[in-house]
N, C-alpha and C positions, 0 to 999 in steps of 0.2 A: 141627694137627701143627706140632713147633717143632722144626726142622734144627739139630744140633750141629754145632758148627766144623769136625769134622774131612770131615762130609758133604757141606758145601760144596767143600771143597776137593776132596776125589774126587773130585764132581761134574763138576770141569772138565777129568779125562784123559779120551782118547776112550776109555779100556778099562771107563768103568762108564757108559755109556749110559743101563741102566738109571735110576741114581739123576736125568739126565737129563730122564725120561723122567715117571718119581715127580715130582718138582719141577713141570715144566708141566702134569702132570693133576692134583694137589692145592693145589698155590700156599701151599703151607707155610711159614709164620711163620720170623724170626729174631730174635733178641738182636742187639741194641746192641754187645752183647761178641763176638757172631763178627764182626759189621762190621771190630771192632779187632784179635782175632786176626788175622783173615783177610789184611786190607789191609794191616795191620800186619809183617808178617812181614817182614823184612828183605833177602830173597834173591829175592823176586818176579822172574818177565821182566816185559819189557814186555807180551806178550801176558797173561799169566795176572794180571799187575794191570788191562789193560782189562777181562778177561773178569771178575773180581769188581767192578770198580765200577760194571762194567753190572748185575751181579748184583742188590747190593744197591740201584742205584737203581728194580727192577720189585719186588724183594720188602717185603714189610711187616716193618718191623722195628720191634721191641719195646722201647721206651725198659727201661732199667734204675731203676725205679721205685721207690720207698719199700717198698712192700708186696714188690716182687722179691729188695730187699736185708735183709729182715722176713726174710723166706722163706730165704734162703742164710745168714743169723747163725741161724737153729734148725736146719738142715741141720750146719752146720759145727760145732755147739755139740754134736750125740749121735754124729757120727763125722768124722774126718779124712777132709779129702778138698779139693782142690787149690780154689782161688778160682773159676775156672773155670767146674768143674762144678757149683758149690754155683748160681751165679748162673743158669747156664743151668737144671738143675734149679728152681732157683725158678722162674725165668721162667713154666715149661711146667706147675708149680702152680699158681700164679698166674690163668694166664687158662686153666687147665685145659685142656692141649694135652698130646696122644702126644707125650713127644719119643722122636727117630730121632737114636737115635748110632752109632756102629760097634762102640764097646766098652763093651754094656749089663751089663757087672761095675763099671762104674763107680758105677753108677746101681740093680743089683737090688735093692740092701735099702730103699728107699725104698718104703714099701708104697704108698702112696698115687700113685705116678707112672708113669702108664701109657709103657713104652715101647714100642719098634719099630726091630728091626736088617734093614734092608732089604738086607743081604748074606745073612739067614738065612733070609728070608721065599720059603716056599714056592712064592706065590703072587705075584707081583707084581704082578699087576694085583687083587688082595684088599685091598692096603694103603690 
């Protein structure tokens, strides 16, 4: 499983537990590019910058690789779609990973890429 940006980030209010919960029972993969997102944002507290740099230093994170960036120029070459998600989609081709984003219309026409909206997921402990 490969966590999109914005799932990290929920992650860290106490109101989705769940996603919490998802994270320390599968230990799902990230992009190099949420690292940057993520940390990157501008308006961070202090706290919610510890709590991602803690983050990222237990998770595995996925260099943005030749074959990753292969993978997001043929994404971005048969439909528009932000840097972003081209990358992190690749990513999750790449080394053949669900990715879990929040807003899987980003992402449905990509046949080949399994996702996972764990806000939609019936079952959460199925995921």
């Amino acid at each position: 499983m490969l966590l999109d940006s914005n799932i990290i980030i929920y992650s860290a209010q106490p109101e989705y537990s769940h996603l919490r919960k998802l994270i320390a029972e599968h230990a799902p993969a990230v992009s190099a590019l949420s690292c940057l997102e993520v940390l990157g944002y501008h308006l961070l507290t202090e706290q919610q910058r510890q709590y991602f740099e803690e983050f990222f230093q237990v998770a595995q994170v996925l260099p943005v690789a030749q074959d990753v960036l292969n993978q997001a120029v043929a994404l971005r070459q048969q439909r528009r779609m932000t840097l972003g998600d081209a990358i992190i989609a690749g990513t999750a081709l790449v080394y053949g990973l669900t990715l879990i984003p929040r807003n899987t219309n980003d992402f449905r026409w990509i046949v080949e890429l399994e996702l996972l909206n764990p806000f939609e997921a019936t079952d959460p402990g199925a995921v």
